[in-house]
gemmi code that builds the backbone of each chain (N, CA, C; Angstrom):
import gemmi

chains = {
    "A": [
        ("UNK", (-14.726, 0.149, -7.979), (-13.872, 0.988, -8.821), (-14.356, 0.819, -10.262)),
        ("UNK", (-15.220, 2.045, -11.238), (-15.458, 1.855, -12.240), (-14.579, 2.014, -13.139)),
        ("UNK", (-13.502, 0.902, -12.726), (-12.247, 1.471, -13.682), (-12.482, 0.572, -15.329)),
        ("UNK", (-12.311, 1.085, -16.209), (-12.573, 0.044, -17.606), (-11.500, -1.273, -17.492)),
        ("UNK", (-11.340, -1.994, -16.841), (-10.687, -3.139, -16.450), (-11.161, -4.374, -17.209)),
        ("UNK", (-11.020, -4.420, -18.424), (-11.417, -5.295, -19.750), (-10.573, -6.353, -19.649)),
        ("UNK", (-10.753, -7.940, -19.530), (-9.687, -8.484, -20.216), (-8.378, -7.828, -20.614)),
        ("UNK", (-8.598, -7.538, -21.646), (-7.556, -6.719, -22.941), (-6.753, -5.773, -22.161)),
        ("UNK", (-7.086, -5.040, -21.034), (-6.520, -3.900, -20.473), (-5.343, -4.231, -19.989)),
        ("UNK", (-4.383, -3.831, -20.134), (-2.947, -4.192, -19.467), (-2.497, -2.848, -18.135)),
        ("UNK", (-2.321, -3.578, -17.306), (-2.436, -2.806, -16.050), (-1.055, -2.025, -16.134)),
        ("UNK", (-0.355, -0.629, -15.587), (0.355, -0.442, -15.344), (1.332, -1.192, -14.268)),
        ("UNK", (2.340, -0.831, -14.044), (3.453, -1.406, -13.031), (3.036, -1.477, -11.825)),
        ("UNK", (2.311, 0.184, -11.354), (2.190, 0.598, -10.230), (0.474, -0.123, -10.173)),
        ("UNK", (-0.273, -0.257, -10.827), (-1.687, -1.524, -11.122), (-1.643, -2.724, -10.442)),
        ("UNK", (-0.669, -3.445, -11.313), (-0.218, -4.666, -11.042), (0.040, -4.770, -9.615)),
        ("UNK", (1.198, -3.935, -9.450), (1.975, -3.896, -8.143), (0.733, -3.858, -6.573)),
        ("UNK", (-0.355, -2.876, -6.888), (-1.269, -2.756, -6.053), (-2.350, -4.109, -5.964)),
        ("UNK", (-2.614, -4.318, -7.574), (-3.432, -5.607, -7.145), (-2.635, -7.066, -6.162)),
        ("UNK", (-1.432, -6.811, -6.872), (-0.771, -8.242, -6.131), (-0.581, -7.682, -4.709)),
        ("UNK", (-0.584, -6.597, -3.965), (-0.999, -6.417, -2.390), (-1.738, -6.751, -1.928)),
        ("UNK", (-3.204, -6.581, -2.709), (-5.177, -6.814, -2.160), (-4.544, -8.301, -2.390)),
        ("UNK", (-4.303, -8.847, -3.215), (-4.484, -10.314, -3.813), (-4.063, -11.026, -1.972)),
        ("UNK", (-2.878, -10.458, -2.197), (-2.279, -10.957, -0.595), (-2.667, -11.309, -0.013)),
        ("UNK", (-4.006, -9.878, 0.533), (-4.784, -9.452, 1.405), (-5.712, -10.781, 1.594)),
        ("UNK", (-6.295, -10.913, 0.433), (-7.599, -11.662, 0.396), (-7.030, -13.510, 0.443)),
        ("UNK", (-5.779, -13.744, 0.131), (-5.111, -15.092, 0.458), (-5.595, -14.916, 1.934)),
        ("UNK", (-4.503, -14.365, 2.369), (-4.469, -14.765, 3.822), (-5.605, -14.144, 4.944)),
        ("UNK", (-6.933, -13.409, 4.143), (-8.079, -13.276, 4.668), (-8.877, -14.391, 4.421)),
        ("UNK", (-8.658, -15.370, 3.645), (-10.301, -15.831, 2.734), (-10.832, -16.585, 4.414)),
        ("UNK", (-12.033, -17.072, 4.086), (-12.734, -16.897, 5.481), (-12.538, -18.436, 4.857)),
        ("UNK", (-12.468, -19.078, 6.307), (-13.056, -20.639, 6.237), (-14.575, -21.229, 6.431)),
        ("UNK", (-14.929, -20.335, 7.340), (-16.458, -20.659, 6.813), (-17.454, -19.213, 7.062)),
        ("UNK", (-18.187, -19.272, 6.023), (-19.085, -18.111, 6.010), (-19.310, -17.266, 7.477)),
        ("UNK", (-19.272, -18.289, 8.009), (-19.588, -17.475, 9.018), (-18.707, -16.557, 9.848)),
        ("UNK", (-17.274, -17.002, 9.510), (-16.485, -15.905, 10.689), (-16.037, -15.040, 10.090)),
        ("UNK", (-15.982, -13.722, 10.260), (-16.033, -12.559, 10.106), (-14.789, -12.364, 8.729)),
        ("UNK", (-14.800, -11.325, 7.953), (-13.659, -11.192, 6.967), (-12.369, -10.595, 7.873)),
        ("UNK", (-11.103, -10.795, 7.281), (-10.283, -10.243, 7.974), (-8.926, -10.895, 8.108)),
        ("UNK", (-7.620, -10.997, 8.645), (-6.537, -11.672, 8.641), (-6.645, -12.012, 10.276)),
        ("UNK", (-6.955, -13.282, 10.150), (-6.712, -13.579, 11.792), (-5.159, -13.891, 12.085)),
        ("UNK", (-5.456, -13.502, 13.530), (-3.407, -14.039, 13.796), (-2.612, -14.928, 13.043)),
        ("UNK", (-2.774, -16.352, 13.553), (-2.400, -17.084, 13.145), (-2.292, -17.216, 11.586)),
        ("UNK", (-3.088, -16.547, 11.095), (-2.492, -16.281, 9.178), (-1.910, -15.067, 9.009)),
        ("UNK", (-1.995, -14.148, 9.861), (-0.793, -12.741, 10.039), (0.442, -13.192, 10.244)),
        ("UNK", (0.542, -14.045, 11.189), (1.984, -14.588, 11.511), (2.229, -15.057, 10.447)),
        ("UNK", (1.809, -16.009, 9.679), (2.273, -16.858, 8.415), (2.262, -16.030, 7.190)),
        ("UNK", (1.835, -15.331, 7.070), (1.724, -14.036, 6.288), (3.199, -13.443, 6.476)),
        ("UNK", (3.714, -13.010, 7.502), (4.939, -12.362, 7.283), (5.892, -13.127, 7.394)),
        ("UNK", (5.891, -14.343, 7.939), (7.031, -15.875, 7.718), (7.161, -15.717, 5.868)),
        ("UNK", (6.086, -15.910, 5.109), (6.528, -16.301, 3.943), (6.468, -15.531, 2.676)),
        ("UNK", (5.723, -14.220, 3.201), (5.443, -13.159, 2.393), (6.159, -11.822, 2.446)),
        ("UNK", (6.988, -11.856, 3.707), (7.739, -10.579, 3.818), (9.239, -10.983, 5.044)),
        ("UNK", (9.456, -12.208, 4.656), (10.702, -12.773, 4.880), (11.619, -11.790, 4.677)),
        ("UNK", (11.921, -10.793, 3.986), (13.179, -9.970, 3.837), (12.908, -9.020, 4.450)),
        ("UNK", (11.946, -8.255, 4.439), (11.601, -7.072, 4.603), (11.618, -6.803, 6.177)),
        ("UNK", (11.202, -7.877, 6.682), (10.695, -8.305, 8.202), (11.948, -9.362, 8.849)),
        ("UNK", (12.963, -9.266, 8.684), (14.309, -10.589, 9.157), (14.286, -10.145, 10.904)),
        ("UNK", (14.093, -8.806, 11.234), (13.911, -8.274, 12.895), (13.665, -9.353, 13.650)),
        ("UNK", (13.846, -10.082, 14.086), (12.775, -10.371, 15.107), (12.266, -9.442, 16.453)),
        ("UNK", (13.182, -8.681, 16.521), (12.502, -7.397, 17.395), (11.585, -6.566, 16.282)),
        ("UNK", (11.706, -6.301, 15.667), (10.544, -5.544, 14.133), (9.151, -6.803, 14.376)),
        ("UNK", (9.641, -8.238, 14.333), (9.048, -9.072, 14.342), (7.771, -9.011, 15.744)),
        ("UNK", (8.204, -8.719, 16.907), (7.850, -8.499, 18.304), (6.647, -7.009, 17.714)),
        ("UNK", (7.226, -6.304, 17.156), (6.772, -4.876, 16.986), (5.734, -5.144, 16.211)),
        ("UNK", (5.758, -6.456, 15.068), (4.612, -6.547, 14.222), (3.825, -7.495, 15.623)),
        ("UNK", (3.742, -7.956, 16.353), (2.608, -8.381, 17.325), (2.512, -7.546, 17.581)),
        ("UNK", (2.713, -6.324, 18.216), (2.462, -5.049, 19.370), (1.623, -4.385, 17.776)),
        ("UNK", (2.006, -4.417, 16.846), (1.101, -3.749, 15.590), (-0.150, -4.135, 15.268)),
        ("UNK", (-0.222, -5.814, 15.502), (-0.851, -6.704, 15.610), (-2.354, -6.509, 16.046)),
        ("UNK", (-1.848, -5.746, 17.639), (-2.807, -5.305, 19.417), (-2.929, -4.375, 18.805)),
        ("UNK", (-2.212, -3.647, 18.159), (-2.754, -2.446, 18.314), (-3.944, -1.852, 16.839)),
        ("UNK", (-3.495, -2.441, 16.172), (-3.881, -2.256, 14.442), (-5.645, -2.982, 14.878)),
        ("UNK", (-6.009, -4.163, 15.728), (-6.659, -5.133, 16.454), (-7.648, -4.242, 16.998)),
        ("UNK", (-7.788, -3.094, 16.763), (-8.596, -1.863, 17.421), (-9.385, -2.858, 18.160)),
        ("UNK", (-10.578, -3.463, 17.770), (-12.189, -3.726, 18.585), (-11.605, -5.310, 19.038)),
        ("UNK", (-10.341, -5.415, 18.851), (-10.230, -6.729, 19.465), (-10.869, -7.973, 19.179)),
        ("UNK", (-11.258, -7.641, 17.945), (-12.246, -8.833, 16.847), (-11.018, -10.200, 16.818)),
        ("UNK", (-9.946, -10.368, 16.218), (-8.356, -10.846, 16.179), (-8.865, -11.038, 14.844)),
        ("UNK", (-9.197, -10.525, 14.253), (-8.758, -9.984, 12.909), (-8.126, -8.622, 12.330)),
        ("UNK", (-7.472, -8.832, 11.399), (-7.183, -7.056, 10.758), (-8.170, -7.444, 9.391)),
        ("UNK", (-8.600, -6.003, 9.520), (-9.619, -5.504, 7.852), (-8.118, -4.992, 7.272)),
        ("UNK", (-8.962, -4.616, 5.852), (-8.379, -4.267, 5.170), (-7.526, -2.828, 5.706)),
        ("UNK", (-8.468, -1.774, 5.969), (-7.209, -0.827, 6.059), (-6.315, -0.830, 6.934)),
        ("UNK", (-6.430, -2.126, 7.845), (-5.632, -1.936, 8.930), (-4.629, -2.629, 8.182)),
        ("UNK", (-4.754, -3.886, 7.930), (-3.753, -4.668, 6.647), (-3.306, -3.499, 5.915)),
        ("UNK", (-3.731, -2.213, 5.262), (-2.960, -1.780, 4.288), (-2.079, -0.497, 5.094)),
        ("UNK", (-2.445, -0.400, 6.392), (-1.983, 1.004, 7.504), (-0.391, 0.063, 7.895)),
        ("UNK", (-1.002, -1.023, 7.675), (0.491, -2.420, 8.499), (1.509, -2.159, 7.238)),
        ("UNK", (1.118, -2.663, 6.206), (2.101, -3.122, 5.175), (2.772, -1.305, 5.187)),
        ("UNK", (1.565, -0.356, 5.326), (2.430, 1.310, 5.131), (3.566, 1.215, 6.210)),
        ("UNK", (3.117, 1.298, 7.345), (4.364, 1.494, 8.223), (5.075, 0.445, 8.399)),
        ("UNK", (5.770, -0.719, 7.584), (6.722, -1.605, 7.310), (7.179, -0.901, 6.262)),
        ("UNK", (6.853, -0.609, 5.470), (7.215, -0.099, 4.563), (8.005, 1.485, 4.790)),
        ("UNK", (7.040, 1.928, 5.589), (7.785, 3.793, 5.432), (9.241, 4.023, 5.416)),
        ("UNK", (9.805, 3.363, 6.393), (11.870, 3.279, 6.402), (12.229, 2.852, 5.264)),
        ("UNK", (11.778, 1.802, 3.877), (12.263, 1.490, 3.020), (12.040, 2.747, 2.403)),
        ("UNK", (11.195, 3.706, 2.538), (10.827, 4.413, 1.449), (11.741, 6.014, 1.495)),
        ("UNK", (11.988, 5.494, 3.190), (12.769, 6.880, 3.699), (14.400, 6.442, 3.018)),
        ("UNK", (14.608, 5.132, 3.397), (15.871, 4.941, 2.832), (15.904, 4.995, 1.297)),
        ("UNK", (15.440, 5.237, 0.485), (15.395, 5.571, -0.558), (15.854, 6.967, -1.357)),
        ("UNK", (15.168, 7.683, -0.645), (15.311, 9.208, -0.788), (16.818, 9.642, -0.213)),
    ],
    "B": [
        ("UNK", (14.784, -0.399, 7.575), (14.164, -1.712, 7.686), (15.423, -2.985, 7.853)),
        ("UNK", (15.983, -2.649, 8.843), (17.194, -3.530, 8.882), (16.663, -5.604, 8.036)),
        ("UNK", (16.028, -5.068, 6.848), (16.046, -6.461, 6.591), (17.551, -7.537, 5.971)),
        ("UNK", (17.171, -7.939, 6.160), (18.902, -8.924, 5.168), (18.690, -8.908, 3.884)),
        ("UNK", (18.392, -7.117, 2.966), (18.336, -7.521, 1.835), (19.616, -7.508, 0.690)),
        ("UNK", (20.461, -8.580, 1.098), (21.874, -8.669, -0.135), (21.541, -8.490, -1.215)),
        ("UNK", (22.392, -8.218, -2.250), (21.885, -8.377, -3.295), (21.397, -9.317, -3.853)),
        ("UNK", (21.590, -10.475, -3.190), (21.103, -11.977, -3.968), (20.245, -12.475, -3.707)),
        ("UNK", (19.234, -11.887, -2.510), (18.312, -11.972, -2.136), (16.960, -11.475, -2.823)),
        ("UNK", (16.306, -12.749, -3.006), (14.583, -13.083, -4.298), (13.517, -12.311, -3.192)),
        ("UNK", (13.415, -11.594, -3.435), (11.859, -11.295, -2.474), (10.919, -11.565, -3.347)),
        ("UNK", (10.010, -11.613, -1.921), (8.503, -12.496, -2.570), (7.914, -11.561, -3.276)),
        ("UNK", (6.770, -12.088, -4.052), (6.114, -11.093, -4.829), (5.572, -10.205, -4.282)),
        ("UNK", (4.668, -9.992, -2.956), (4.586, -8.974, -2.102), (5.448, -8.418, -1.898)),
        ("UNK", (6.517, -8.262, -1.210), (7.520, -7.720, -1.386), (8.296, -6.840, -2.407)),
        ("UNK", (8.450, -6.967, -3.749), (8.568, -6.736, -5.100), (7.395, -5.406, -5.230)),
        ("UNK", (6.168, -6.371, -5.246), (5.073, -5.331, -4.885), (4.727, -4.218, -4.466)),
        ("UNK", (5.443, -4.776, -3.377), (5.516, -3.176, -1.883), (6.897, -2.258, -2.410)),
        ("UNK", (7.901, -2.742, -3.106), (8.706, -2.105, -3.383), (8.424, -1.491, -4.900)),
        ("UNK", (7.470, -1.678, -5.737), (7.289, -0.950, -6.772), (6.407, 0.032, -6.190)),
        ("UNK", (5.459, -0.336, -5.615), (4.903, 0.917, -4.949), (5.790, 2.155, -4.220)),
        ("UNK", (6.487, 1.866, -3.522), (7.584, 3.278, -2.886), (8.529, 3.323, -4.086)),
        ("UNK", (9.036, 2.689, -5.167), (9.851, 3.388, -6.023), (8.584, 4.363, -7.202)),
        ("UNK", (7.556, 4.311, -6.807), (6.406, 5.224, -7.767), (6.732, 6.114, -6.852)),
        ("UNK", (6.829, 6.292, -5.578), (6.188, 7.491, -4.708), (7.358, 7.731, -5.083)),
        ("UNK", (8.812, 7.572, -4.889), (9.907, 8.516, -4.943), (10.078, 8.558, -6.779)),
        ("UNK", (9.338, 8.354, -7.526), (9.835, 8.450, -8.846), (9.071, 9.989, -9.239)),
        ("UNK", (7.760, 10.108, -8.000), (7.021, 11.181, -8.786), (6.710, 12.663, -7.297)),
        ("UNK", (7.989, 12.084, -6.333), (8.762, 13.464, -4.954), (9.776, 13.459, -4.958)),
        ("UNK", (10.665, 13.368, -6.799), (11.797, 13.439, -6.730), (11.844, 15.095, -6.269)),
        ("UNK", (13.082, 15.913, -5.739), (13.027, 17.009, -5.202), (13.834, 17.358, -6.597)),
        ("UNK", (13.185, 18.125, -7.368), (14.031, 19.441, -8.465), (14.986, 19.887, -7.958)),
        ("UNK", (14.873, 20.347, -6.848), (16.213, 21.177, -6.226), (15.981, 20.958, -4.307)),
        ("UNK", (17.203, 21.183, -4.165), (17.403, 20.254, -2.417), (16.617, 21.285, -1.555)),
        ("UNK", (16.054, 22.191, -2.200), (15.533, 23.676, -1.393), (14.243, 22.978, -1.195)),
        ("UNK", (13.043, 22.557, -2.411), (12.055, 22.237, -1.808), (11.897, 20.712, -1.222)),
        ("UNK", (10.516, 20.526, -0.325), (10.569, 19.982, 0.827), (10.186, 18.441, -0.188)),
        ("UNK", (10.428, 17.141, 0.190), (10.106, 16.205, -0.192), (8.884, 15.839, -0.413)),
        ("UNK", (7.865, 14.897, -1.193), (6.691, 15.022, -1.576), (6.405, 15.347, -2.885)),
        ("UNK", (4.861, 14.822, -3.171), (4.622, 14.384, -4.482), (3.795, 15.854, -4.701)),
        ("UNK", (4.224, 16.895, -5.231), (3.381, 17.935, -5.692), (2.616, 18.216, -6.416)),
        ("UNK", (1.269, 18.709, -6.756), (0.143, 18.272, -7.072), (0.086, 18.149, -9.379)),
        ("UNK", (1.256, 18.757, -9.334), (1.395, 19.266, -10.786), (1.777, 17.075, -11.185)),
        ("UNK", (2.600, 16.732, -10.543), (3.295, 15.819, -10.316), (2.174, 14.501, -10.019)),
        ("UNK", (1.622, 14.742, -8.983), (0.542, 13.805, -8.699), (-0.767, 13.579, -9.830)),
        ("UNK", (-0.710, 14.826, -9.985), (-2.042, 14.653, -11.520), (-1.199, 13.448, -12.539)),
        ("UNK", (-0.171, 13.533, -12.883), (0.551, 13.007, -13.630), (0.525, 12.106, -13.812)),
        ("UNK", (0.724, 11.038, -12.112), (1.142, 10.002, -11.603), (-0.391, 9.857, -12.067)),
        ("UNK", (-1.299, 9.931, -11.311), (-2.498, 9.339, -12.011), (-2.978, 9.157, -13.109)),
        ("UNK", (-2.661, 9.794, -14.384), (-3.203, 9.559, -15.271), (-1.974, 8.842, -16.278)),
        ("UNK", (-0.831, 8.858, -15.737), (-0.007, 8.004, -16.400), (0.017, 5.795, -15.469)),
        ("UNK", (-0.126, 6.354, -14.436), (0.312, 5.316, -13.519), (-1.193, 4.418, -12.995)),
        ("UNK", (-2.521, 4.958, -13.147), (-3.160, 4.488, -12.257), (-4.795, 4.605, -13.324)),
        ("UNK", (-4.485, 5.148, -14.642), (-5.355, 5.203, -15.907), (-6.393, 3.881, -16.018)),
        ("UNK", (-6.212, 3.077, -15.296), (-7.097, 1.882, -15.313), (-7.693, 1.619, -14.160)),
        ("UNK", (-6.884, 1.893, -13.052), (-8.068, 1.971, -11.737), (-8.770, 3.029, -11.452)),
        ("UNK", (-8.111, 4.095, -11.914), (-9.050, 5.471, -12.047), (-9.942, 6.291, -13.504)),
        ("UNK", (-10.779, 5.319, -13.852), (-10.720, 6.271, -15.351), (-12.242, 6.864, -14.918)),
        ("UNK", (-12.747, 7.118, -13.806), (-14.044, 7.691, -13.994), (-13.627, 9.367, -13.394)),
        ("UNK", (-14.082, 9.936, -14.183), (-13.732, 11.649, -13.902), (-14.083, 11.822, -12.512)),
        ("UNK", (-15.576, 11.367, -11.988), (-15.535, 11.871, -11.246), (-14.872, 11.288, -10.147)),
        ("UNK", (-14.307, 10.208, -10.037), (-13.279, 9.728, -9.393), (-11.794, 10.393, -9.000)),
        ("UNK", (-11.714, 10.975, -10.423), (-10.150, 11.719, -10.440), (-10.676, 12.842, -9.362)),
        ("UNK", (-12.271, 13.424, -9.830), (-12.563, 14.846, -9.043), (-12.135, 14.431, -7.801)),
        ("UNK", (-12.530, 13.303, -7.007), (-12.660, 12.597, -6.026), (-11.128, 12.786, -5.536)),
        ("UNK", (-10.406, 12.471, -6.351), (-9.453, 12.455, -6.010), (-8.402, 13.800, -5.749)),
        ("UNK", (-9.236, 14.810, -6.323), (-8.636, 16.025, -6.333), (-9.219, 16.319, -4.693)),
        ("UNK", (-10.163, 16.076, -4.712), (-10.868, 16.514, -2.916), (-9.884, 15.501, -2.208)),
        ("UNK", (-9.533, 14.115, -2.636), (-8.492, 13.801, -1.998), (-7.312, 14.406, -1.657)),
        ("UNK", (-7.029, 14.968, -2.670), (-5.454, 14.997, -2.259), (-5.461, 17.020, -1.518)),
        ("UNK", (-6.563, 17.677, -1.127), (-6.775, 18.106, -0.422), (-6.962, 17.990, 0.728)),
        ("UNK", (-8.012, 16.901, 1.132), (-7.762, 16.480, 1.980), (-6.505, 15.873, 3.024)),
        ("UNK", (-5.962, 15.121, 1.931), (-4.805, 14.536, 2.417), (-3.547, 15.774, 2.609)),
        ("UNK", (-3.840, 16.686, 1.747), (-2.557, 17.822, 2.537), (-2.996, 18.541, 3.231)),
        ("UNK", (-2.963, 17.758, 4.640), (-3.415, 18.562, 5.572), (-2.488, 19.777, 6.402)),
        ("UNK", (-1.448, 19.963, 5.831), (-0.071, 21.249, 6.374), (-0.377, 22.357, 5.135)),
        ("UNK", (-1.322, 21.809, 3.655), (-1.211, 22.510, 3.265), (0.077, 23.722, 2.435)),
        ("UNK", (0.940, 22.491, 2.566), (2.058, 22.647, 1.898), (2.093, 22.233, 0.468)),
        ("UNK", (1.118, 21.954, -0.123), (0.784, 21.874, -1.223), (1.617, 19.973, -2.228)),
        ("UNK", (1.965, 19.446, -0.668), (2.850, 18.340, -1.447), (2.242, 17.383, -0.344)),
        ("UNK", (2.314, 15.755, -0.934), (2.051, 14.892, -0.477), (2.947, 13.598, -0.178)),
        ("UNK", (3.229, 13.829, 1.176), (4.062, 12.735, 1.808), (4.020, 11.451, 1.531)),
        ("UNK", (4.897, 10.508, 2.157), (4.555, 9.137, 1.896), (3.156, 8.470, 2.847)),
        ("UNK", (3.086, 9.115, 4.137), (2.205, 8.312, 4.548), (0.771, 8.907, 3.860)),
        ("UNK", (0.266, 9.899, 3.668), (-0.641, 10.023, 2.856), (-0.462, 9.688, 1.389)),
        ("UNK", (0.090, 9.718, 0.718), (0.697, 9.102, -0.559), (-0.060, 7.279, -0.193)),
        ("UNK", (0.687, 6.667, 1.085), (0.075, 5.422, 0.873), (-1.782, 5.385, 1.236)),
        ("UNK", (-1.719, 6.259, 2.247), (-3.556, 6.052, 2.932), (-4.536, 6.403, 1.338)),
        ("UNK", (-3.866, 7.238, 0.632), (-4.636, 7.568, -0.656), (-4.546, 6.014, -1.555)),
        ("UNK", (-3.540, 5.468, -1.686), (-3.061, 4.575, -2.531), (-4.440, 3.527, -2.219)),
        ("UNK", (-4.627, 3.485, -0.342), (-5.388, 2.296, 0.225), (-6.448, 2.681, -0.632)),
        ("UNK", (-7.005, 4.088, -0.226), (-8.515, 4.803, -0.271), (-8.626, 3.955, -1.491)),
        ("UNK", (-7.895, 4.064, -2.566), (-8.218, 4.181, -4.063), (-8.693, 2.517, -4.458)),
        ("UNK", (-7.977, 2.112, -3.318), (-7.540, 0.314, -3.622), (-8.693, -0.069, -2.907)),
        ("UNK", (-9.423, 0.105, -1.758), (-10.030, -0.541, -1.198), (-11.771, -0.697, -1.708)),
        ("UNK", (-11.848, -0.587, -2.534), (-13.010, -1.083, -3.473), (-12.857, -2.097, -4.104)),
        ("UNK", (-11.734, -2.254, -4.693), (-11.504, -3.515, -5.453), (-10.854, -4.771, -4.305)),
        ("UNK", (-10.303, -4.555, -3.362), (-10.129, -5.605, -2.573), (-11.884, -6.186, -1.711)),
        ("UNK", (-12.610, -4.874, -1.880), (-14.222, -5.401, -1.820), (-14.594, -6.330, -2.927)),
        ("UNK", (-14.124, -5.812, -3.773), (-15.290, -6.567, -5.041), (-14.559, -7.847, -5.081)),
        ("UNK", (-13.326, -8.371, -4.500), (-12.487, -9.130, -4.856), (-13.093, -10.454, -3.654)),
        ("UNK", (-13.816, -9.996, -2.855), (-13.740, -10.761, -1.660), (-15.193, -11.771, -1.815)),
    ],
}
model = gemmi.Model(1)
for chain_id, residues in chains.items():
    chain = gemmi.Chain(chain_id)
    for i, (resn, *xyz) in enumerate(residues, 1):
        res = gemmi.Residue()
        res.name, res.seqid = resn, gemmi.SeqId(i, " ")
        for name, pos in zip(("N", "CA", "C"), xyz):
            atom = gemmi.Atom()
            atom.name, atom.element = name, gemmi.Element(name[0])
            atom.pos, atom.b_iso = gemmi.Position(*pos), 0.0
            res.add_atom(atom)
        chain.add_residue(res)
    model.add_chain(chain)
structure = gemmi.Structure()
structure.add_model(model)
structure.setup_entities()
């Protein structure tokens, strides 16, 4: 992104708001060793929504639905999620907040 | 999103996050009048970008990019942009910098 992103630059709301999503992303992606693939493996998906989306996610049937999202988001069955699948997840958790809004 | 969100309830910064993001989308598909259909209309969306997103997007031909986007993305051709394309654009835009970040 050749965005002019200077020091000095002060990000908008909706900026901020997006970087602290990727930031997320890349916590609970960072690889432990070079060698295994980029991505959110299970076991840091699960812990990922234990401590990062505790409210949003209280279901535990929603909870069940984020494993079945999990398989399914899991396309090539790598047991990682990439990024857009991470950002297709956080959309449809999100879409009912956004419907309840309106 | 049947979460347990009381009012006294701290969400995490993801969370916060994810919720400044859908209060942008409904700040800029508010409906003028209850006649037209919900969605961010393109007069509206130019807006949002150059008020809201002026630092991750400042290369023209990016915005162009983004104009073929948001063609793309209205695919009914109703000339307005939903939430779930509203977010897949949000990813598109984001997922360079969660590259460069990694």
């Amino acid at each position: 992104m050749e965005g002019a992103k200077g020091s000095e630059t002060v990000l908008s709301e909706l900026e901020s708001a997006i970087e602290t999503v990727v930031e997320n992303y890349n916590k609970y992606s960072a690889k432990e060793n070079l060698l295994r693939k980029g991505g959110i493996k299970k076991s840091n998906f699960k812990r990922m929504l234990q401590s990062e989306l505790s409210h949003m996610l209280t279901d535990t049937t929603k909870k069940e639905a984020v494993e079945k999202l999990f398989q399914d988001l899991d396309q090539n069955r790598d047991g990682v999620i990439d990024f857009d699948e991470y950002w297709a997840l956080i959309g449809s958790i999100v879409k009912p907040i956004a419907r309840d809004k309106q």
